[in-house]
N, CA, C and O atoms as CSV, one atom per row, in Angstrom:
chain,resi,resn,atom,element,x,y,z
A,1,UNK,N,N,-85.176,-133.452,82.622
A,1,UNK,CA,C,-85.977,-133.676,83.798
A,1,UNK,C,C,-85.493,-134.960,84.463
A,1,UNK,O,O,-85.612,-135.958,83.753
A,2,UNK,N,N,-84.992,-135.138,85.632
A,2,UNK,CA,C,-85.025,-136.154,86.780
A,2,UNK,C,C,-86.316,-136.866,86.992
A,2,UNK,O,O,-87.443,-136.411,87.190
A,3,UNK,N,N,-85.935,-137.947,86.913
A,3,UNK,CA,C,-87.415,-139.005,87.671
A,3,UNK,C,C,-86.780,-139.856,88.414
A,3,UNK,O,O,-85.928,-140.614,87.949
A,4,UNK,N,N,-87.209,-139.824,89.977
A,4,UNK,CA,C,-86.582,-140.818,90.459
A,4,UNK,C,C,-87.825,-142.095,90.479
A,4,UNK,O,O,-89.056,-142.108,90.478
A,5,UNK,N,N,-86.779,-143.073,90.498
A,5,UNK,CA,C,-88.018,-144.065,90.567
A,5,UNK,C,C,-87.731,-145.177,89.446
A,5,UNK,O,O,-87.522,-144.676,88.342
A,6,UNK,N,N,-87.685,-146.384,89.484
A,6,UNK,CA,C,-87.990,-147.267,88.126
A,6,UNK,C,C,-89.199,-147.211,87.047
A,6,UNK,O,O,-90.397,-147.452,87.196
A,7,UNK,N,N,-88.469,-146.813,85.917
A,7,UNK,CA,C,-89.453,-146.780,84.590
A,7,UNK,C,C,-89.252,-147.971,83.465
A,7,UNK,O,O,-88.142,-148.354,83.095
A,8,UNK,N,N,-90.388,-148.443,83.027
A,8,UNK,CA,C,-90.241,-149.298,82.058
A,8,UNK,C,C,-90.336,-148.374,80.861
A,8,UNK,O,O,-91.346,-147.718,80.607
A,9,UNK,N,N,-89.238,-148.360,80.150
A,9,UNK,CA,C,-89.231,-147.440,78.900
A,9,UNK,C,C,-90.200,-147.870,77.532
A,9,UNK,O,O,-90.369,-147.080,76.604
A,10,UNK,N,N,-90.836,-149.318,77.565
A,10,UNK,CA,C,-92.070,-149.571,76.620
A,10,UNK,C,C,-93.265,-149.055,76.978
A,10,UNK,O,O,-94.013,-148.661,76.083
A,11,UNK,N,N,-93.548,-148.989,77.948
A,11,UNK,CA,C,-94.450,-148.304,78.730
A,11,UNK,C,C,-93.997,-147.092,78.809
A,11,UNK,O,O,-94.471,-146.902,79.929
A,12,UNK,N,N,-93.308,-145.778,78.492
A,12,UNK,CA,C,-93.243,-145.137,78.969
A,12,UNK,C,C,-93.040,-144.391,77.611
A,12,UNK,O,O,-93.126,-143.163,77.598
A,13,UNK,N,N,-92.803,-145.015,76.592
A,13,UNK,CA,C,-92.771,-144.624,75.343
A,13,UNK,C,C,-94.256,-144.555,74.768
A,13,UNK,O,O,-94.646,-143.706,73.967
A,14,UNK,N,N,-95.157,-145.773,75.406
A,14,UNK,CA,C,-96.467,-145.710,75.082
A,14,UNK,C,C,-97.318,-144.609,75.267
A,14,UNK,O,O,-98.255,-144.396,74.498
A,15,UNK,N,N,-97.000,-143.721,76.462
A,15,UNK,CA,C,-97.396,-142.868,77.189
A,15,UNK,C,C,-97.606,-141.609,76.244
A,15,UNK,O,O,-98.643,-141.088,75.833
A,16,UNK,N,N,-96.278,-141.302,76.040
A,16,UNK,CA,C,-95.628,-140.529,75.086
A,16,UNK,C,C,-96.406,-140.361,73.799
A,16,UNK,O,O,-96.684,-139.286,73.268
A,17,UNK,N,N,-96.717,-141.574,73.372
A,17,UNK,CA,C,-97.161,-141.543,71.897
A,17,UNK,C,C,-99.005,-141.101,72.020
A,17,UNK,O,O,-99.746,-140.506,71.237
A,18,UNK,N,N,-99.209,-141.642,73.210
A,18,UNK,CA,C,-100.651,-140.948,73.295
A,18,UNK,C,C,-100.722,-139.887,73.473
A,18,UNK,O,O,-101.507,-139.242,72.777
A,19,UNK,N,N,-99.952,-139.240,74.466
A,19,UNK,CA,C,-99.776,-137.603,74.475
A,19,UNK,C,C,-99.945,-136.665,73.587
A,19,UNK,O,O,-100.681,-135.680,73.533
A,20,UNK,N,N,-98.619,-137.419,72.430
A,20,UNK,CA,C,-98.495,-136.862,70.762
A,20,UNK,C,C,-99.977,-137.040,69.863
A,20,UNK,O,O,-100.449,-136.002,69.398
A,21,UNK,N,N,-100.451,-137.882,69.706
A,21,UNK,CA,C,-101.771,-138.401,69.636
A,21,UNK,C,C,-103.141,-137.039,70.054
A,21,UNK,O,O,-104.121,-136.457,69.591
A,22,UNK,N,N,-102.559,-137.118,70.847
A,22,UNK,CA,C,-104.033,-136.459,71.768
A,22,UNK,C,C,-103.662,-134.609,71.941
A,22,UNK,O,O,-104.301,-133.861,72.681
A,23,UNK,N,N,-102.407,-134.155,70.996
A,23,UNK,CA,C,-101.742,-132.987,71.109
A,23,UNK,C,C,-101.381,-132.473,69.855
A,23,UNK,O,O,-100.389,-132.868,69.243
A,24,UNK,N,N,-102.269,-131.470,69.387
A,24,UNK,CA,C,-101.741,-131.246,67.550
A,24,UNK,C,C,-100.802,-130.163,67.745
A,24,UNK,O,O,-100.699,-129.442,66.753
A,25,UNK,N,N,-100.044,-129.821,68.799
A,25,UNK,CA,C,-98.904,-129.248,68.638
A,25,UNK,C,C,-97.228,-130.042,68.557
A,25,UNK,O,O,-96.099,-129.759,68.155
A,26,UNK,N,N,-97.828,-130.993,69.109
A,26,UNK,CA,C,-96.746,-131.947,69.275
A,26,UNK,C,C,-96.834,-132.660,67.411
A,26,UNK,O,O,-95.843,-133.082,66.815
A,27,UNK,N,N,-97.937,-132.627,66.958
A,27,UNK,CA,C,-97.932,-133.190,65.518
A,27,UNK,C,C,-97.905,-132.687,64.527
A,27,UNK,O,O,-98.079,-133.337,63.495
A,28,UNK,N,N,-97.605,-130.951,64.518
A,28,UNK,CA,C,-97.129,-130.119,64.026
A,28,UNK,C,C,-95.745,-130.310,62.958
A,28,UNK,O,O,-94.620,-130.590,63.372
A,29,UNK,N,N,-96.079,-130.107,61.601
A,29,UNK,CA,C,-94.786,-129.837,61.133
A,29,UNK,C,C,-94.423,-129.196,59.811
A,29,UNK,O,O,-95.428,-128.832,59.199
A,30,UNK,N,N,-93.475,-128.993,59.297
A,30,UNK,CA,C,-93.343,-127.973,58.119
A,30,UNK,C,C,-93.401,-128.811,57.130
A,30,UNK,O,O,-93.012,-129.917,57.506
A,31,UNK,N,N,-93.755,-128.791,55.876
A,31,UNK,CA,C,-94.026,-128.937,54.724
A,31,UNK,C,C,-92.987,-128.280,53.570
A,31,UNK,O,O,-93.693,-127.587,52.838
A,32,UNK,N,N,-91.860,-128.238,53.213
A,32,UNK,CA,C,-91.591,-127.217,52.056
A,32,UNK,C,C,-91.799,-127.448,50.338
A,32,UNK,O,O,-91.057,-128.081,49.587
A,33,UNK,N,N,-92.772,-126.883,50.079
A,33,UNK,CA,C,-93.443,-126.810,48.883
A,33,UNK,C,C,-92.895,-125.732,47.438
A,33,UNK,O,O,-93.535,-124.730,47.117
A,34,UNK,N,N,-91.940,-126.074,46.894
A,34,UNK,CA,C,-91.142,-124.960,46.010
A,34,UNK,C,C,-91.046,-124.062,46.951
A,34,UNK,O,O,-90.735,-124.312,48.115
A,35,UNK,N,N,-91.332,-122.872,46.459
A,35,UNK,CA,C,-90.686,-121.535,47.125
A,35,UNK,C,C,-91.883,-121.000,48.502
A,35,UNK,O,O,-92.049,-119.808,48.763
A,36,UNK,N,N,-92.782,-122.396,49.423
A,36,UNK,CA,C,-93.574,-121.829,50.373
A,36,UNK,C,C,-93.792,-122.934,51.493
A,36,UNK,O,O,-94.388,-123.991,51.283
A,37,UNK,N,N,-93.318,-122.616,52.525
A,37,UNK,CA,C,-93.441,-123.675,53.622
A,37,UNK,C,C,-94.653,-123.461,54.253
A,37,UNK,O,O,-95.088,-122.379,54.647
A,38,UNK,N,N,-95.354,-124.917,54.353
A,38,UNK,CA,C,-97.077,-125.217,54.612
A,38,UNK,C,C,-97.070,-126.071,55.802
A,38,UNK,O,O,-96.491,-127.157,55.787
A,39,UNK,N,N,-97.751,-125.583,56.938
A,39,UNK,CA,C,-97.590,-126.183,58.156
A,39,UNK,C,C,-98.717,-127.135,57.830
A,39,UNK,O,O,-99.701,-126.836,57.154
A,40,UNK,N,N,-98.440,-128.478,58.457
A,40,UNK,CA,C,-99.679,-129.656,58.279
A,40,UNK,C,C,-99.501,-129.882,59.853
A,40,UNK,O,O,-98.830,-129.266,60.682
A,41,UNK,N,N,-100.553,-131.257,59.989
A,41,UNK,CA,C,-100.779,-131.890,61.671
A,41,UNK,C,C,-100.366,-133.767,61.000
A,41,UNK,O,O,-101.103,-134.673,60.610
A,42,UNK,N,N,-99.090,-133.666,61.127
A,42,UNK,CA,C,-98.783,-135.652,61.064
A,42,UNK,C,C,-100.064,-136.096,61.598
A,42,UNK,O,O,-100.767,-135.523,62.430
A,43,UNK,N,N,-100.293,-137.357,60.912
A,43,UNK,CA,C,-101.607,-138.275,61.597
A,43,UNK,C,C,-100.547,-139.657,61.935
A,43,UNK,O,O,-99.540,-139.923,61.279
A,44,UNK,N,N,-101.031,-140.392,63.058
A,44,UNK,CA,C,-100.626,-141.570,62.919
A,44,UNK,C,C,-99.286,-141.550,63.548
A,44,UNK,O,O,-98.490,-142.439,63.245
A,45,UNK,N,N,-98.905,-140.485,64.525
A,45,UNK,CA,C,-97.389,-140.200,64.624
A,45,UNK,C,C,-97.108,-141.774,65.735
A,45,UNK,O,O,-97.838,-142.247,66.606
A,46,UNK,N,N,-95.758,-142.233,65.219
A,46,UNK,CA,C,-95.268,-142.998,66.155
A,46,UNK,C,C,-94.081,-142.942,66.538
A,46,UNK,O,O,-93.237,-142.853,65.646
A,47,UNK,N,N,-93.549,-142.976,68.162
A,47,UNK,CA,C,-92.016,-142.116,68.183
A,47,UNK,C,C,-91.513,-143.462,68.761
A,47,UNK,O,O,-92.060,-144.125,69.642
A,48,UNK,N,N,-90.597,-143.684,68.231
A,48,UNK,CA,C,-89.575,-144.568,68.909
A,48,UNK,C,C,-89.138,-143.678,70.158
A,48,UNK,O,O,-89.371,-142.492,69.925
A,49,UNK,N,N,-88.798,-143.809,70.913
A,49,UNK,CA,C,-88.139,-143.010,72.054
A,49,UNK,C,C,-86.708,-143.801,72.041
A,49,UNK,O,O,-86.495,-145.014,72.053
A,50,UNK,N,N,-85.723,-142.607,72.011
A,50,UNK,CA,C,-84.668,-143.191,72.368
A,50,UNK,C,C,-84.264,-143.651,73.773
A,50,UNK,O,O,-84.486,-143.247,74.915
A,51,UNK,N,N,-83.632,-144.585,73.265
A,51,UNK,CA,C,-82.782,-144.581,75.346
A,51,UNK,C,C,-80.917,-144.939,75.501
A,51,UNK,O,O,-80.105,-145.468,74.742
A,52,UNK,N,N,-80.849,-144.488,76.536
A,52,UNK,CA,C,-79.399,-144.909,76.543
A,52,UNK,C,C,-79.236,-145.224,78.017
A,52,UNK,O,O,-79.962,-144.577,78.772
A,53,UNK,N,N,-78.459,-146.050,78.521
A,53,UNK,CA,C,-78.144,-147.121,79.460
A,53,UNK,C,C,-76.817,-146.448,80.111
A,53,UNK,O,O,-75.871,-147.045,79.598
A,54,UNK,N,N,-76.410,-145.631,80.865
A,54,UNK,CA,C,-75.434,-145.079,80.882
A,54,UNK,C,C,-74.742,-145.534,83.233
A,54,UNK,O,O,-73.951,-145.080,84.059
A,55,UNK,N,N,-76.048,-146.915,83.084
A,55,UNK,CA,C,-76.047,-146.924,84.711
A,55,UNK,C,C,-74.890,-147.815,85.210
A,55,UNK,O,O,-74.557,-147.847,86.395
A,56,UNK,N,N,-74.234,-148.613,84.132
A,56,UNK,CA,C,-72.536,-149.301,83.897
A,56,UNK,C,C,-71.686,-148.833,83.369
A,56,UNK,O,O,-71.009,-149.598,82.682
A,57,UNK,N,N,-71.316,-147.472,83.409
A,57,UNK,CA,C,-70.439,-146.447,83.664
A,57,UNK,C,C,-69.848,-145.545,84.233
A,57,UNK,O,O,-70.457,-144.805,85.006
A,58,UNK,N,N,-68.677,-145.413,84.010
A,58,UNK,CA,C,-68.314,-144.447,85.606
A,58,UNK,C,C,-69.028,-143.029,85.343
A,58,UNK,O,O,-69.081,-142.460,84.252
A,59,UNK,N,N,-69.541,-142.595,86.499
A,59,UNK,CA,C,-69.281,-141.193,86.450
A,59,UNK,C,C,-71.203,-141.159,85.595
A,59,UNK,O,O,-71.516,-140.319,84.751
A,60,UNK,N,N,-71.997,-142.067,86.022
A,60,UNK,CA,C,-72.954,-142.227,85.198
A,60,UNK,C,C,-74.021,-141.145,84.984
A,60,UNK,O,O,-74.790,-140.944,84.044
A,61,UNK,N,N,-73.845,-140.568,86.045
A,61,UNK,CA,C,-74.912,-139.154,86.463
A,61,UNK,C,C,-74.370,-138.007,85.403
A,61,UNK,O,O,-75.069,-137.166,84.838
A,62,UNK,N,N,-72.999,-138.185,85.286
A,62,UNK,CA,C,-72.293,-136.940,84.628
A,62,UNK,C,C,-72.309,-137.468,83.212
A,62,UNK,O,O,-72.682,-136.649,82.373
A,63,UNK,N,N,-72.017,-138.536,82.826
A,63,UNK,CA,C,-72.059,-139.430,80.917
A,63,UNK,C,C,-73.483,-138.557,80.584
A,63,UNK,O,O,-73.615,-137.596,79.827
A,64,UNK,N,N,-74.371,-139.156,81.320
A,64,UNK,CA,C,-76.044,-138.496,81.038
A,64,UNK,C,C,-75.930,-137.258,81.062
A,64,UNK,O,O,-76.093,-136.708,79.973
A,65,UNK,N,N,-75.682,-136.550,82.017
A,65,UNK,CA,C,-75.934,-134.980,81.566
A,65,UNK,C,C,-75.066,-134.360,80.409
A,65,UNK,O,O,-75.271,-133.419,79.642
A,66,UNK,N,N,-74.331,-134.978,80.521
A,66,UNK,CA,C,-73.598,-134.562,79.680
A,66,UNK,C,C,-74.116,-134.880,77.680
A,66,UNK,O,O,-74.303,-134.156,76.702
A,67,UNK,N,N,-74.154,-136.402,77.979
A,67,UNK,CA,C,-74.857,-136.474,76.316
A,67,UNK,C,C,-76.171,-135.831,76.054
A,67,UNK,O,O,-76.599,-135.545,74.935
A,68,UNK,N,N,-76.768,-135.631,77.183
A,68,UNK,CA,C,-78.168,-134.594,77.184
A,68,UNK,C,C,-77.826,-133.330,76.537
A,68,UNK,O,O,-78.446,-133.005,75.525
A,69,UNK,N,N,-76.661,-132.383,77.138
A,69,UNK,CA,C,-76.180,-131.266,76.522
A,69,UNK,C,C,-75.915,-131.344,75.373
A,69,UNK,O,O,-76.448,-130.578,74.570
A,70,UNK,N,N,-74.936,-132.379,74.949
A,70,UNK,CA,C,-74.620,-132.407,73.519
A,70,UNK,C,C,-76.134,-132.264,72.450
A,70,UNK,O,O,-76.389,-131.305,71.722
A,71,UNK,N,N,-77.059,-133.635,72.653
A,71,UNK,CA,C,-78.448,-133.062,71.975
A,71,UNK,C,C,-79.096,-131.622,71.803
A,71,UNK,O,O,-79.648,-131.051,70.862
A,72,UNK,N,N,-78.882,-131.379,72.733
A,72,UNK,CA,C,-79.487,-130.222,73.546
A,72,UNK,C,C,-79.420,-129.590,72.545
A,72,UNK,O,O,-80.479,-129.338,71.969
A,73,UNK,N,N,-78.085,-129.085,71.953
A,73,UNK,CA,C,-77.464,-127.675,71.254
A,73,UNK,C,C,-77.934,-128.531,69.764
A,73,UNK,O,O,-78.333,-127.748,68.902
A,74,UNK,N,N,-77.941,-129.590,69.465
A,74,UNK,CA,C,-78.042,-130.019,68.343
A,74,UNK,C,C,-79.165,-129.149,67.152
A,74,UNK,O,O,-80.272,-129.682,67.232
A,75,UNK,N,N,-79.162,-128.319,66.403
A,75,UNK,CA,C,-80.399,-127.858,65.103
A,75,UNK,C,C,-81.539,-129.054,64.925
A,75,UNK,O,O,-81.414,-130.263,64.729
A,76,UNK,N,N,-82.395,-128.427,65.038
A,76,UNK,CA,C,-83.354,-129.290,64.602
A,76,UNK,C,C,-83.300,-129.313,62.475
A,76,UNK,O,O,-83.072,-128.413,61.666
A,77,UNK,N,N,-83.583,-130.567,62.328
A,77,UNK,CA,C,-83.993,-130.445,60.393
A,77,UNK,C,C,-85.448,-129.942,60.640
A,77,UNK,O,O,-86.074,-130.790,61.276
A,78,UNK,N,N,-86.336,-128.616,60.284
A,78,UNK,CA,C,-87.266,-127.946,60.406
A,78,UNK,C,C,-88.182,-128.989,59.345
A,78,UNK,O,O,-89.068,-129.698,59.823
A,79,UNK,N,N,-87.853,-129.002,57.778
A,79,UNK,CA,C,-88.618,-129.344,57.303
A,79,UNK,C,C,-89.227,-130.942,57.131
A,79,UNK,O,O,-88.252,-131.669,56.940
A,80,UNK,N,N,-90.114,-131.504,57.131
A,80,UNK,CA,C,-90.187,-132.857,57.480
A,80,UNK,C,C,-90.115,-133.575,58.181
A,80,UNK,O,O,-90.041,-134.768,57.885
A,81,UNK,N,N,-90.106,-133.019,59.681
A,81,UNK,CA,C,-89.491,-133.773,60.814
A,81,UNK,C,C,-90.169,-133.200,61.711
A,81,UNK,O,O,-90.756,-132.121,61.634
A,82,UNK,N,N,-90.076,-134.155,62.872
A,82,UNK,CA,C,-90.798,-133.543,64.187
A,82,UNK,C,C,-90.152,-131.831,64.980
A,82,UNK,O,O,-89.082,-131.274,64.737
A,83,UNK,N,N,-90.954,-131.503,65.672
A,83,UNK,CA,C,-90.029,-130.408,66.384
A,83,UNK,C,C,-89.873,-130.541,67.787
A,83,UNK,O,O,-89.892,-129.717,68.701
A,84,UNK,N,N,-89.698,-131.890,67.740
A,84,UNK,CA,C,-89.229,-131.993,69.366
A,84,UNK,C,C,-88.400,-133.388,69.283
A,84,UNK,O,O,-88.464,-134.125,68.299
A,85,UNK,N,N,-87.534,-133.690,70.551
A,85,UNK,CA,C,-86.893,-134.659,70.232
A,85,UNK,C,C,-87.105,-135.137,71.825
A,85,UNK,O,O,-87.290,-134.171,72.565
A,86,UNK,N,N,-87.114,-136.477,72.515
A,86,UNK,CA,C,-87.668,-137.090,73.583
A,86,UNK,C,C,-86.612,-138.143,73.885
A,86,UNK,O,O,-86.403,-138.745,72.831
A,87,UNK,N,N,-85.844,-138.635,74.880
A,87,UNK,CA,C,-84.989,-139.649,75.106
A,87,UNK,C,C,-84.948,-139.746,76.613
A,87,UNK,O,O,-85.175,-138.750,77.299
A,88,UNK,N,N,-84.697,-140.781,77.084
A,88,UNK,CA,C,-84.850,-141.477,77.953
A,88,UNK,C,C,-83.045,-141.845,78.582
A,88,UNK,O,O,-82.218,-142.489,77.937
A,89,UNK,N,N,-82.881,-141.411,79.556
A,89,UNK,CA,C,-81.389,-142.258,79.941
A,89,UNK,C,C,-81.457,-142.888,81.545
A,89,UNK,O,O,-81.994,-142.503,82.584
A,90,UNK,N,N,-80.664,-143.997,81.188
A,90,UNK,CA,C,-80.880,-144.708,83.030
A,90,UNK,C,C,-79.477,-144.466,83.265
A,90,UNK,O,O,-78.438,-144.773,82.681
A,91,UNK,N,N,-79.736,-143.903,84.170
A,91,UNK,CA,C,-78.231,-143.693,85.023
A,91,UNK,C,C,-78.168,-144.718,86.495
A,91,UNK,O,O,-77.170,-145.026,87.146
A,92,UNK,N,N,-79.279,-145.009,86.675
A,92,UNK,CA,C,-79.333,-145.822,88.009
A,92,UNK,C,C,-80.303,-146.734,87.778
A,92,UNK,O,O,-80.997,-146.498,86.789
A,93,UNK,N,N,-80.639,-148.026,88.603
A,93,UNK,CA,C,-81.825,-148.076,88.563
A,93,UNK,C,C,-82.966,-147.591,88.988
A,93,UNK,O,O,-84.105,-147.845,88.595
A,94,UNK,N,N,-82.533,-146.737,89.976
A,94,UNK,CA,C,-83.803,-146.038,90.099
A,94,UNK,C,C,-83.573,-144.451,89.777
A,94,UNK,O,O,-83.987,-143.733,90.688
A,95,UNK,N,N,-82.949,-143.697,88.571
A,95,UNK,CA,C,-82.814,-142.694,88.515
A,95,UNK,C,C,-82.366,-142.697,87.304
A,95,UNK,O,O,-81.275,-143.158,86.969
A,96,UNK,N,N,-83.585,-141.927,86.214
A,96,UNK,CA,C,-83.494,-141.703,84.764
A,96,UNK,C,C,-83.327,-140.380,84.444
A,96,UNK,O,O,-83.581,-139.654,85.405
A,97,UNK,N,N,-83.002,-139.810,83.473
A,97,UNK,CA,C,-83.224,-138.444,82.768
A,97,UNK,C,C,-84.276,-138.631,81.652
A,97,UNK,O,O,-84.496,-139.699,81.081
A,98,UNK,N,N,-84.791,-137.658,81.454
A,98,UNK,CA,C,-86.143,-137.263,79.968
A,98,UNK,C,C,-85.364,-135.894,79.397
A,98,UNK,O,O,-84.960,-134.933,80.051
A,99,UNK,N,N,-85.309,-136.072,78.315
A,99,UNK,CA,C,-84.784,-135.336,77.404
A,99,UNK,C,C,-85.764,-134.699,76.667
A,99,UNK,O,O,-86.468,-135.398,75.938
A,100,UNK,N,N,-85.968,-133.341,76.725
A,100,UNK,CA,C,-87.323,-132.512,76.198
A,100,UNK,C,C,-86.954,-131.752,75.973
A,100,UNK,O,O,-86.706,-130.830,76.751
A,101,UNK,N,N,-86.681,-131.786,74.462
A,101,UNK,CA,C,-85.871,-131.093,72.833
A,101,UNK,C,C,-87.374,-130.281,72.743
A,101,UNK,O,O,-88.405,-130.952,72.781
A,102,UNK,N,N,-87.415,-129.195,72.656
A,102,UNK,CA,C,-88.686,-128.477,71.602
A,102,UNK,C,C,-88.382,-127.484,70.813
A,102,UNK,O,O,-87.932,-126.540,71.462
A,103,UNK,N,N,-88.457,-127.208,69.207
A,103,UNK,CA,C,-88.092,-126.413,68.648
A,103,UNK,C,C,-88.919,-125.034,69.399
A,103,UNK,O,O,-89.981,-125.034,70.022
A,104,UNK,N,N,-88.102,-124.029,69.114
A,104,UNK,CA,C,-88.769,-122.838,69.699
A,104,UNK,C,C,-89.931,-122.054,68.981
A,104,UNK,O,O,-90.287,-120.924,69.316
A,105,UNK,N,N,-90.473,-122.779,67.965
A,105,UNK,CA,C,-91.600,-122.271,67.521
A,105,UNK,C,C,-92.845,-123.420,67.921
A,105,UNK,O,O,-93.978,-123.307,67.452
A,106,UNK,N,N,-92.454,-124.532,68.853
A,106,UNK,CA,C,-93.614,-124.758,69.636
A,106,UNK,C,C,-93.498,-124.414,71.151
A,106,UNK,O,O,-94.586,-124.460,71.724
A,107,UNK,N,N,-92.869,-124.217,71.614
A,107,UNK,CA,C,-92.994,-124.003,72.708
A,107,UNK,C,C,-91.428,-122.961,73.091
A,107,UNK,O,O,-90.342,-123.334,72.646
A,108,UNK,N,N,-91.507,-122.134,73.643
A,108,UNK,CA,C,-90.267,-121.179,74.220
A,108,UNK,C,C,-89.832,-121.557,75.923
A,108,UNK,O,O,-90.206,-122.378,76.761
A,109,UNK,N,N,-89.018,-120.651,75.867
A,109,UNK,CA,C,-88.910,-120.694,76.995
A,109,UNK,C,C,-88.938,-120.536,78.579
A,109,UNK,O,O,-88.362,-120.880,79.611
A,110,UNK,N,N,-89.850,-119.889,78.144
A,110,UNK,CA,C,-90.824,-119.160,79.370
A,110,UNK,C,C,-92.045,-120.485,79.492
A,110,UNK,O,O,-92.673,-120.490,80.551
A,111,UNK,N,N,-92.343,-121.425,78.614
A,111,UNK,CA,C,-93.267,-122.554,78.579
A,111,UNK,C,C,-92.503,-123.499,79.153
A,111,UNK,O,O,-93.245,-124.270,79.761
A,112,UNK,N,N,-90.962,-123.921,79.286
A,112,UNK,CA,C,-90.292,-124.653,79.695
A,112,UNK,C,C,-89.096,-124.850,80.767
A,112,UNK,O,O,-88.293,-123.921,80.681
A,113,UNK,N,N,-88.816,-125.637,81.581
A,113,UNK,CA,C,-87.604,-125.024,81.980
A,113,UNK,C,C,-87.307,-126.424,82.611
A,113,UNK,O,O,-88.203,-126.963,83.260
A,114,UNK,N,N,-86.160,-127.009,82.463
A,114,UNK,CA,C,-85.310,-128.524,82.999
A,114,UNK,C,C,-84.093,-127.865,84.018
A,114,UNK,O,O,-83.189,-127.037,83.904
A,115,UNK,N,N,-84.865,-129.113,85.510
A,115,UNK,CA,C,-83.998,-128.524,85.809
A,115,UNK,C,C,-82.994,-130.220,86.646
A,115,UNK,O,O,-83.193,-130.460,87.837
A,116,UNK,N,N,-82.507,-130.689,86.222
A,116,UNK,CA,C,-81.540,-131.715,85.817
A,116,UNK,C,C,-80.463,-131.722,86.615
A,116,UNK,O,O,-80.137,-132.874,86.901
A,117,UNK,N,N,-79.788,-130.903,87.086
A,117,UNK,CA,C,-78.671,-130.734,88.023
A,117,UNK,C,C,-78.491,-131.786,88.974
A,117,UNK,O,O,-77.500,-132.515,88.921
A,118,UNK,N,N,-79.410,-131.918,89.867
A,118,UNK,CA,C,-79.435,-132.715,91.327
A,118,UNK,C,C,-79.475,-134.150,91.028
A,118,UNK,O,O,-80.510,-134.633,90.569
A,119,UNK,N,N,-78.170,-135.064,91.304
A,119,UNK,CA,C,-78.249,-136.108,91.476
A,119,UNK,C,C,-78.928,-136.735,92.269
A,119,UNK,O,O,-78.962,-136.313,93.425
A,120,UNK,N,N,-79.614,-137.822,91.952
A,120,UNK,CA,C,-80.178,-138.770,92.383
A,120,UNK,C,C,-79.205,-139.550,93.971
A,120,UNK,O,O,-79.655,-140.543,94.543
């Protein structure tokens, strides 16, 4: 997702974590227990949000979409871990990307759709 506009990423990570907070799908996760995987709700979740700085580089619009893709395709680790992954990139100062990883057993793709293309 495109945001144009200046974001403070402590603030914007804060945001985030209340969301997760206030969303037991987002706090959703697998359990594997010998031979039976047990879905629980994390309490207490706190996400670092990543970020990457990509606005002192050439070609900065394209570095970002591009390391976005690479995540993108990345497997999620199912068991023990969140099922979504969230990052932040500044390509400008006034023009970031949000990176919104969701494993497909919380949300599909008919629930989602990025559309990232259009430079700032």
């Amino acid at each position: 997702m495109r945001i144009d506009g200046s974001i403070e990423p402590e603030l914007f990570e804060k945001a985030l974590n209340q969301v997760i907070q206030e969303n037991d799908a987002l706090r959703i996760m697998f359990i594997k227990e010998k031979t039976l995987a047990t879905q629980v709700f994390a309490e207490n979740v706190h996400l670092k949000l990543e970020f990457h700085d990509f606005s002192n580089q050439d070609n900065e619009h394209k570095q970002a979409l591009e390391w976005m893709q690479r995540e993108f395709v990345k497997s999620f680790q199912l068991y023990n871990n969140h099922l979504y992954q969230f990052a932040l990139c500044k390509a400008s100062e006034n023009c970031y990307y949000w990176l919104q990883k969701y494993h497909h057993l919380m949300a599909d793709g008919w629930g989602l759709s990025m559309d990232i293309l259009q430079k700032c």
